[in-house]
Backbone as JSON Lines, residues from 0, in Angstrom:
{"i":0,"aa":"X","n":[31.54,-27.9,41.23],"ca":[30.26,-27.44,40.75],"c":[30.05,-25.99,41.17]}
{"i":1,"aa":"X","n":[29.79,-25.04,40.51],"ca":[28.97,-23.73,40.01],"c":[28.21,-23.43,40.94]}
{"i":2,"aa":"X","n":[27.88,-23.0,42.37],"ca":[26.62,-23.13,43.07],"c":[25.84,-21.33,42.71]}
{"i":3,"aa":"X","n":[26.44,-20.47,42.17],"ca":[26.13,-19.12,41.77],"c":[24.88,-19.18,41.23]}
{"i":4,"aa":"X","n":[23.77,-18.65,42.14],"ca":[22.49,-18.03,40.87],"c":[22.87,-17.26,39.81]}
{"i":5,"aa":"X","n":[22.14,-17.1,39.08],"ca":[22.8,-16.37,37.96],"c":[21.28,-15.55,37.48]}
{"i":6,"aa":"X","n":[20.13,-15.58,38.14],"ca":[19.35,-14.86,37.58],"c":[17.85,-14.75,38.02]}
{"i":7,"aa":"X","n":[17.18,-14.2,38.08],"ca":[15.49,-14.52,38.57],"c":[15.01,-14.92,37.61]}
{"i":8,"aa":"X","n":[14.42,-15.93,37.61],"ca":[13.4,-16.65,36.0],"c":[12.43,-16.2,35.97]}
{"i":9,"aa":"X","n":[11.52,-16.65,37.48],"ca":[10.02,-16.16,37.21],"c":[9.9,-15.35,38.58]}
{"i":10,"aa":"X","n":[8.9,-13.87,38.35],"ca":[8.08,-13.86,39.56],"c":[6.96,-13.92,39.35]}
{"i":11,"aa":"X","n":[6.3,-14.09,40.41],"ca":[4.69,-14.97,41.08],"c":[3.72,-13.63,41.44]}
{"i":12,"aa":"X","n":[3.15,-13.05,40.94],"ca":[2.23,-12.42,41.0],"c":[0.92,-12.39,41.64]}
{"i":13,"aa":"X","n":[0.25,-12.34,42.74],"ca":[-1.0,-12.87,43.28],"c":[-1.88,-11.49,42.26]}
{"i":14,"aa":"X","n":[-3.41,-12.31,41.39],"ca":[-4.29,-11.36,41.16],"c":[-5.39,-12.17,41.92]}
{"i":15,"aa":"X","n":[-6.66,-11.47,41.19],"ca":[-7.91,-11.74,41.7],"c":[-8.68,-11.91,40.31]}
{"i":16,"aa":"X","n":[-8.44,-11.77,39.22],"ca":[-9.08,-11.91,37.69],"c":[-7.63,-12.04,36.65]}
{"i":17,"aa":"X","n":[-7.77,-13.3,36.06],"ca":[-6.51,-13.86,35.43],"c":[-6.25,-13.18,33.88]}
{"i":18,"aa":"X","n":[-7.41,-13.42,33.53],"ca":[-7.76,-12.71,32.08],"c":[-7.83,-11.31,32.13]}
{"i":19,"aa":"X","n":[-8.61,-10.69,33.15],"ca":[-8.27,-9.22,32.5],"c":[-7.22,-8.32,33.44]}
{"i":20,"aa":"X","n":[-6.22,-9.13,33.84],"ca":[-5.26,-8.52,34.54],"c":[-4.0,-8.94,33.68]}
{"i":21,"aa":"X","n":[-3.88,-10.18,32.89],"ca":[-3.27,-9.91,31.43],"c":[-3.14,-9.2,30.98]}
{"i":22,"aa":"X","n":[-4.77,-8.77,30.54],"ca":[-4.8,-8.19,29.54],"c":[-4.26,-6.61,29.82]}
{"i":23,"aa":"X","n":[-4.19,-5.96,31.15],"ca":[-3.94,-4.58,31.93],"c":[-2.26,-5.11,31.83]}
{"i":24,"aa":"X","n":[-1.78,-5.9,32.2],"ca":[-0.26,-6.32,31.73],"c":[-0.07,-5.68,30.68]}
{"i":25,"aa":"X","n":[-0.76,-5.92,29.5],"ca":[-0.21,-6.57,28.15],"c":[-0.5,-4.99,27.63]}
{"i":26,"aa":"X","n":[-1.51,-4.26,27.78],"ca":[-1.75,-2.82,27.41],"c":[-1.35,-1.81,28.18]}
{"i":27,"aa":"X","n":[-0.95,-2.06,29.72],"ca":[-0.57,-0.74,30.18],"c":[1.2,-0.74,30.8]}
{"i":28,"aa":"X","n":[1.76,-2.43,30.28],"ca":[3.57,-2.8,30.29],"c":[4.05,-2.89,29.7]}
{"i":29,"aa":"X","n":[2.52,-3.36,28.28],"ca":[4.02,-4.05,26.93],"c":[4.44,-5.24,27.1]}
{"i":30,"aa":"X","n":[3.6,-6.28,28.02],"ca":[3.86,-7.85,28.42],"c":[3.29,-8.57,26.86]}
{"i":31,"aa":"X","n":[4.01,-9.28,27.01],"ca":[3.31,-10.24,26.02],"c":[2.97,-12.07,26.82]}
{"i":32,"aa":"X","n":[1.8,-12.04,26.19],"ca":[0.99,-13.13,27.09],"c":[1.4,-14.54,26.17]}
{"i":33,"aa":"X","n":[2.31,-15.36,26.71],"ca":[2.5,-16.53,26.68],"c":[1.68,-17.59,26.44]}
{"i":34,"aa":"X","n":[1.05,-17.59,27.9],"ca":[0.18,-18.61,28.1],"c":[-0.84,-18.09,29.62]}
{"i":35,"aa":"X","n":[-2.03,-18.58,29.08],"ca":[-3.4,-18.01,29.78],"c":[-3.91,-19.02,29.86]}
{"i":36,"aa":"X","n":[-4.85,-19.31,31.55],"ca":[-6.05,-20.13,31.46],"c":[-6.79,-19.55,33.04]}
{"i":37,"aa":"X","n":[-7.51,-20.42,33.12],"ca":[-8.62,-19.72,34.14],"c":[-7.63,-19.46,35.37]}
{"i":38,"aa":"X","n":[-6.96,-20.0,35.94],"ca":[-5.88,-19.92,37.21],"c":[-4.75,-19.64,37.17]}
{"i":39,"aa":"X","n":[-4.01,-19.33,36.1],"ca":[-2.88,-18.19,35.9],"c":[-2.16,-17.68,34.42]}
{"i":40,"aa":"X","n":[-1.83,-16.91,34.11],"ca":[-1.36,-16.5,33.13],"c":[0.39,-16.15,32.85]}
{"i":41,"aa":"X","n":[0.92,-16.4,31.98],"ca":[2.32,-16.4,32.07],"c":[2.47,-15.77,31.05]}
{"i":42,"aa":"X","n":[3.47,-14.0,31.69],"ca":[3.57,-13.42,30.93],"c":[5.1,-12.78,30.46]}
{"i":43,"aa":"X","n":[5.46,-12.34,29.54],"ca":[6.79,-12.06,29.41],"c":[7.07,-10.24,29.65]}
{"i":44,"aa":"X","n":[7.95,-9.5,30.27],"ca":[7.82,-8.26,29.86],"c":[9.25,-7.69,30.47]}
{"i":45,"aa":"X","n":[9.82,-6.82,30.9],"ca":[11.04,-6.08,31.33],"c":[12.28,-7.27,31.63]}
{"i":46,"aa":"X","n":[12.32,-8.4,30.73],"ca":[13.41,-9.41,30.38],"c":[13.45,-10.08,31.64]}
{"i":47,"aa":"X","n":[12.11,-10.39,31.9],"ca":[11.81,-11.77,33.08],"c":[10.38,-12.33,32.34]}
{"i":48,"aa":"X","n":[10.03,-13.08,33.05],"ca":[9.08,-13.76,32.9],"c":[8.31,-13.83,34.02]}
{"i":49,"aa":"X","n":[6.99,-13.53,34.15],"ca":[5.82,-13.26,35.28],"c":[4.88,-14.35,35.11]}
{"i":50,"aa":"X","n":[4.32,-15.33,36.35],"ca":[3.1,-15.74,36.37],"c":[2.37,-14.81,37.34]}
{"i":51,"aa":"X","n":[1.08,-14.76,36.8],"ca":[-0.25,-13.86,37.41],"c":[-1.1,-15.01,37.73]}
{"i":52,"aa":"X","n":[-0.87,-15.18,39.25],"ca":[-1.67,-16.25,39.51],"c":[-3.02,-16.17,40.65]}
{"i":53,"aa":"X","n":[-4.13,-16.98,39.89],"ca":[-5.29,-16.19,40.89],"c":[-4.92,-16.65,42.53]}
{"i":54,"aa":"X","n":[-5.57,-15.45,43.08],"ca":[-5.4,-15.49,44.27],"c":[-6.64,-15.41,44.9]}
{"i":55,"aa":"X","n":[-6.82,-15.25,46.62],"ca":[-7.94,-15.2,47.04],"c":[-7.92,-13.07,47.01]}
{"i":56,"aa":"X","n":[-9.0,-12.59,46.76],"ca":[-9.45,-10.99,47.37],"c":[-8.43,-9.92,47.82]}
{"i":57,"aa":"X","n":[-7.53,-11.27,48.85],"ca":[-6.74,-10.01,49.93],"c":[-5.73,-9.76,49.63]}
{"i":58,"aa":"X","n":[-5.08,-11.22,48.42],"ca":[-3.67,-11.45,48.51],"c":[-3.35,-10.41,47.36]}
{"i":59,"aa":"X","n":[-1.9,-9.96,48.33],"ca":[-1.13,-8.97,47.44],"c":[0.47,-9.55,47.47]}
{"i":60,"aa":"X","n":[1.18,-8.71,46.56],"ca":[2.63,-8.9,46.65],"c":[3.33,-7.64,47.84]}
{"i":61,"aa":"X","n":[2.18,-7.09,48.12],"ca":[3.01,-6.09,49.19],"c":[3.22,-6.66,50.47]}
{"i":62,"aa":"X","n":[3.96,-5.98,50.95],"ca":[4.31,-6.13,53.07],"c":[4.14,-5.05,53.55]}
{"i":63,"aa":"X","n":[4.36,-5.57,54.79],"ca":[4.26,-4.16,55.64],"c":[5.79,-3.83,56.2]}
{"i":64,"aa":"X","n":[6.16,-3.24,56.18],"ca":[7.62,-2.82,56.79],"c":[7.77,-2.83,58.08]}
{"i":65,"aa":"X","n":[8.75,-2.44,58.52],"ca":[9.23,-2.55,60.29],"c":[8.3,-1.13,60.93]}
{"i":66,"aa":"X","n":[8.19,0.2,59.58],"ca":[7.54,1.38,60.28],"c":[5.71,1.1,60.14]}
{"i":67,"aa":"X","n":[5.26,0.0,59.77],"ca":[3.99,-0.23,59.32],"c":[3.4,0.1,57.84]}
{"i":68,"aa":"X","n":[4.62,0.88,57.02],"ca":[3.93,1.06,55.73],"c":[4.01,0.16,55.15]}
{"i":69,"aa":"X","n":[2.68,-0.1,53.89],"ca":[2.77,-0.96,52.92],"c":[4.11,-0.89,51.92]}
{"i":70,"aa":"X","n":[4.61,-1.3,51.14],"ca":[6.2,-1.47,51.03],"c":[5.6,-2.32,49.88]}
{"i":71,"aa":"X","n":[6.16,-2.01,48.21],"ca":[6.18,-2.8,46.76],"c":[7.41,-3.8,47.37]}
{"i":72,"aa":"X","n":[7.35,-4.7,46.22],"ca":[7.92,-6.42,46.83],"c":[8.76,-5.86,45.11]}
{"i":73,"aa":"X","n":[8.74,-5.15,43.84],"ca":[9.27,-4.78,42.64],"c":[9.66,-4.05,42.5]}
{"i":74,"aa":"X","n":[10.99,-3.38,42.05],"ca":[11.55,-2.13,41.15],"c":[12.02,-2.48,39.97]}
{"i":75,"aa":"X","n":[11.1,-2.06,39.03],"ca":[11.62,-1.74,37.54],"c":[12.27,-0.85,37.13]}
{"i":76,"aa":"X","n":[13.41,-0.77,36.06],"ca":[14.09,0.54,36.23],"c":[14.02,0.58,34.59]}
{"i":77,"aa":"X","n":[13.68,1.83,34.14],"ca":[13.88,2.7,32.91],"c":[15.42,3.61,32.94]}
{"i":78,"aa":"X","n":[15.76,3.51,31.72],"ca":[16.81,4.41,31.1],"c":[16.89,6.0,31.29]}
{"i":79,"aa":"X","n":[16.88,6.36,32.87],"ca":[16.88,7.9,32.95],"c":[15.85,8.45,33.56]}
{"i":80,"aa":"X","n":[15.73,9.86,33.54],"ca":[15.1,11.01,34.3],"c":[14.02,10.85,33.18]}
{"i":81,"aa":"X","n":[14.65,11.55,32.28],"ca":[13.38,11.47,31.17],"c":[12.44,10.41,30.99]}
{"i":82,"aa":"X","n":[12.87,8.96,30.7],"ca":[11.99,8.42,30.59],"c":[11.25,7.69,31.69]}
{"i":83,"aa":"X","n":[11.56,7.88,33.15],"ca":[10.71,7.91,34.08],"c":[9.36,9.12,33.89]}
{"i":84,"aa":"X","n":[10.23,10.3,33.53],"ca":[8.86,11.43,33.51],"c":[8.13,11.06,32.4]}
{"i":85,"aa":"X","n":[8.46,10.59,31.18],"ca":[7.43,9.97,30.39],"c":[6.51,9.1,30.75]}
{"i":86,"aa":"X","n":[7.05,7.7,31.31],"ca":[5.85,6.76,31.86],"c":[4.94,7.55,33.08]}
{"i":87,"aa":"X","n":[5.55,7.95,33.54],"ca":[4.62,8.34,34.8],"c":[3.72,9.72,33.89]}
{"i":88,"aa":"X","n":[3.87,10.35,33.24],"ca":[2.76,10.82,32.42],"c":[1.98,9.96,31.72]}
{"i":89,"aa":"X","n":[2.4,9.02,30.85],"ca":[1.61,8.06,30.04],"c":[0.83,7.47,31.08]}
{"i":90,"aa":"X","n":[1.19,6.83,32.26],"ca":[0.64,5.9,33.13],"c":[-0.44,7.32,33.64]}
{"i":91,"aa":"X","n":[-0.5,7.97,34.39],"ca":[-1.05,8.82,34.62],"c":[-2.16,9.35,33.61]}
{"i":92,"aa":"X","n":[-1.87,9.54,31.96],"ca":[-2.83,9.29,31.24],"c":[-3.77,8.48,30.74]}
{"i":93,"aa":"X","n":[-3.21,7.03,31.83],"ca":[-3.87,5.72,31.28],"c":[-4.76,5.42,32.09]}
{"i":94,"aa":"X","n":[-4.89,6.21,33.67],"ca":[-5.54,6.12,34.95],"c":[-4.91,5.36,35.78]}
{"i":95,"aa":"X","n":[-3.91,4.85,35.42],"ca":[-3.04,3.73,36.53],"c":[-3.08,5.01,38.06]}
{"i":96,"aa":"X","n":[-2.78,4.42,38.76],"ca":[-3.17,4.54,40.27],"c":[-1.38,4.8,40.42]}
{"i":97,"aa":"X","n":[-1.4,6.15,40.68],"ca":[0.5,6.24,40.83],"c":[0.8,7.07,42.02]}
{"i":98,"aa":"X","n":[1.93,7.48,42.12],"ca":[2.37,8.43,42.95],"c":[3.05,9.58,42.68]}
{"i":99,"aa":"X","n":[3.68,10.31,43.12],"ca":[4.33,11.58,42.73],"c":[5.98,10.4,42.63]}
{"i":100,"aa":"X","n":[6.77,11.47,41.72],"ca":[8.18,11.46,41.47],"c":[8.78,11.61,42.89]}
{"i":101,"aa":"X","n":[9.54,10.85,43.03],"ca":[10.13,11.2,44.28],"c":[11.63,11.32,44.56]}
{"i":102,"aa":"X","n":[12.25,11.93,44.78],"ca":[13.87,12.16,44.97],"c":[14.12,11.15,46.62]}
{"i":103,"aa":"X","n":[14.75,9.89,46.39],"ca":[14.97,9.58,48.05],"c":[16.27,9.74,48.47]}
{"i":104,"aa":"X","n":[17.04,9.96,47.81],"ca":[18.3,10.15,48.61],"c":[19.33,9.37,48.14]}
{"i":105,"aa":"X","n":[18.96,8.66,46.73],"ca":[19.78,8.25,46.31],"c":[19.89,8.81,44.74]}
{"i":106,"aa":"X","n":[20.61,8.05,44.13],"ca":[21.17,8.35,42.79],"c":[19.35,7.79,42.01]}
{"i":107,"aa":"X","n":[19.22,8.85,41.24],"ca":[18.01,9.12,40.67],"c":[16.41,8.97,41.24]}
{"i":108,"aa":"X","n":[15.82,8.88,40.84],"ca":[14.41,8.85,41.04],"c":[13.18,7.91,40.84]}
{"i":109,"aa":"X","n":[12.11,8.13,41.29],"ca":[11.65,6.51,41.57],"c":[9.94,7.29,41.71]}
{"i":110,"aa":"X","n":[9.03,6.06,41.3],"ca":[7.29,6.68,41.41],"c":[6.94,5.6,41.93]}
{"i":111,"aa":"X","n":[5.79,5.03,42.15],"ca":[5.0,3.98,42.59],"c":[3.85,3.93,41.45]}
{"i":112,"aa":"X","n":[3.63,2.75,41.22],"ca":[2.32,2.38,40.82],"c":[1.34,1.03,40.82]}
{"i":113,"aa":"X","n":[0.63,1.25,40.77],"ca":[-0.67,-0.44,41.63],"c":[-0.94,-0.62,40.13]}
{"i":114,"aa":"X","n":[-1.14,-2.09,40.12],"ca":[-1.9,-2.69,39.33],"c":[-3.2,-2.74,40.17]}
{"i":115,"aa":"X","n":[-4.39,-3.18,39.07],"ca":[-5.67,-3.47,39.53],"c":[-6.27,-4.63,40.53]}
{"i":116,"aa":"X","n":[-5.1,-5.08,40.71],"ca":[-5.17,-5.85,41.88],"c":[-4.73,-5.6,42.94]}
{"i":117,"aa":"X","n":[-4.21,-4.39,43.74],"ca":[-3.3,-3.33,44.26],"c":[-2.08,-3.91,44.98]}
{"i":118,"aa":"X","n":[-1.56,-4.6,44.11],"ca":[-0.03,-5.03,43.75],"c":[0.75,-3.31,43.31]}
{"i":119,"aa":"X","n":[1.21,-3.01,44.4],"ca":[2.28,-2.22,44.79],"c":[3.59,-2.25,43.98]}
{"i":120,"aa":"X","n":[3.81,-1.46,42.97],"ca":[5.43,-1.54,42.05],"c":[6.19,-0.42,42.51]}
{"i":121,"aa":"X","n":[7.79,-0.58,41.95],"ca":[8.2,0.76,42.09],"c":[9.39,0.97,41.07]}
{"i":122,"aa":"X","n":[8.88,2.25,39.86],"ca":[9.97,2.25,39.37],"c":[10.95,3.16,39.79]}
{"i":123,"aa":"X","n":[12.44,3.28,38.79],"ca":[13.54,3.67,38.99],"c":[13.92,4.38,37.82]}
{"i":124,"aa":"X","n":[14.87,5.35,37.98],"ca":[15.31,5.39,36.54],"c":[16.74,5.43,36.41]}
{"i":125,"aa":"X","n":[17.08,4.77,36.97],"ca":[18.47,3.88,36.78],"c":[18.69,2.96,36.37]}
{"i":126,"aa":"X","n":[19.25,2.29,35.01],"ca":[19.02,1.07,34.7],"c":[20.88,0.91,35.68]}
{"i":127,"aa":"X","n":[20.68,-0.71,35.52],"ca":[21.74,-1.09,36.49],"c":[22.82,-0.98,35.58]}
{"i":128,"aa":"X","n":[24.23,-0.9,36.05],"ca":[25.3,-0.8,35.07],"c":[25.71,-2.1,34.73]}
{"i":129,"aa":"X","n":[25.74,-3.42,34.87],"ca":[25.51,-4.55,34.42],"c":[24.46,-4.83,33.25]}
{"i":130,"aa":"X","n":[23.49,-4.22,33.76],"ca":[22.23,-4.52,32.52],"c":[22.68,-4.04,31.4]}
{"i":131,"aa":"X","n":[23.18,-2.79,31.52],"ca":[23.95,-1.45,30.52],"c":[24.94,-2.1,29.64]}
{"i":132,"aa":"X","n":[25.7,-2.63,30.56],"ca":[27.02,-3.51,29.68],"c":[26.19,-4.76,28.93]}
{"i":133,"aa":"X","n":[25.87,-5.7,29.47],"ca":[25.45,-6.76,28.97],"c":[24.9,-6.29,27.88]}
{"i":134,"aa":"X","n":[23.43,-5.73,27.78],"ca":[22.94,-5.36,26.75],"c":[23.23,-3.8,25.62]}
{"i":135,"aa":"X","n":[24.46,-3.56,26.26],"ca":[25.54,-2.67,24.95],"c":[24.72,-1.36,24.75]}
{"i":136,"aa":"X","n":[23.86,-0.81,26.53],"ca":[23.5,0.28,26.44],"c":[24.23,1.54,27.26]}
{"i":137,"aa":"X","n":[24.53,2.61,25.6],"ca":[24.93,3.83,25.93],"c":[24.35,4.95,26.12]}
{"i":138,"aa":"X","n":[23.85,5.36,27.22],"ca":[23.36,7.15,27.5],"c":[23.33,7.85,26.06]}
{"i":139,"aa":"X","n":[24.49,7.86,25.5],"ca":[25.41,8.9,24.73],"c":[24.56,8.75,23.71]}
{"i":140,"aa":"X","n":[23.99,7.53,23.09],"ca":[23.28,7.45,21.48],"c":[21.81,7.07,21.58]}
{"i":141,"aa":"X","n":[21.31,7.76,23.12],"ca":[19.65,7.18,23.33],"c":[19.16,8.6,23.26]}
């Protein structure tokens, strides 16, 4: 027997408002909403599947790290330099709550941004070279 994961199905999202944190999904990710009811919503978007499930006020998906900073629990990654500097303008035009571009020391670049529940993200703009192959994406013709 096979004991290999082979993939993340769902992640678990803590909000504080089920419906209109969908709906901030669905207009400021491009999620598409599955299934909704008063205590969680299941949504589809960057080729996983998300439940947004109510939580109490405090609960977040962040931690605190070993140096005490708050620390995103997500990295999403976009196709490149460019289209990191695009979202983080669009998001930035949308009022999302972000951060500056940041160079850390590795191979490309990365921003932060909160949802309205201040669920802590972080994108990338490296898509992985697995993702690349699997889904038959070339630099060269984007």
């Amino acid at each position: 027997m096979d004991n290999t994961i082979w993939r993340v199905g769902t992640t678990y999202i803590p909000v504080h408002y089920v419906e209109g944190s969908a709906k901030w999904y669905k207009s400021n990710l491009g999620a598409d909403i599955m299934y909704q009811d008063e205590k969680k919503a299941i949504i589809n978007f960057a080729n996983q599947s998300f439940f947004l499930v109510k939580a109490s006020e405090k609960a977040t998906a962040n931690f605190e790290d070993s140096d005490g900073n708050v620390h995103f629990s997500l990295t999403f990654e976009v196709d490149g330099l460019a289209a990191l500097e695009n979202l983080h303008q669009q998001f930035n035009e949308s009022g999302i709550k972000i951060g500056p571009i940041e160079d850390r020391g590795h191979a490309g670049r990365n921003f932060i941004f909160y949802d309205p529940n201040g669920n802590k993200f972080d994108i990338w703009s490296e898509l992985s070279p697995d993702f690349k192959e699997k889904y038959g994406i070339n630099n060269e013709y984007l």
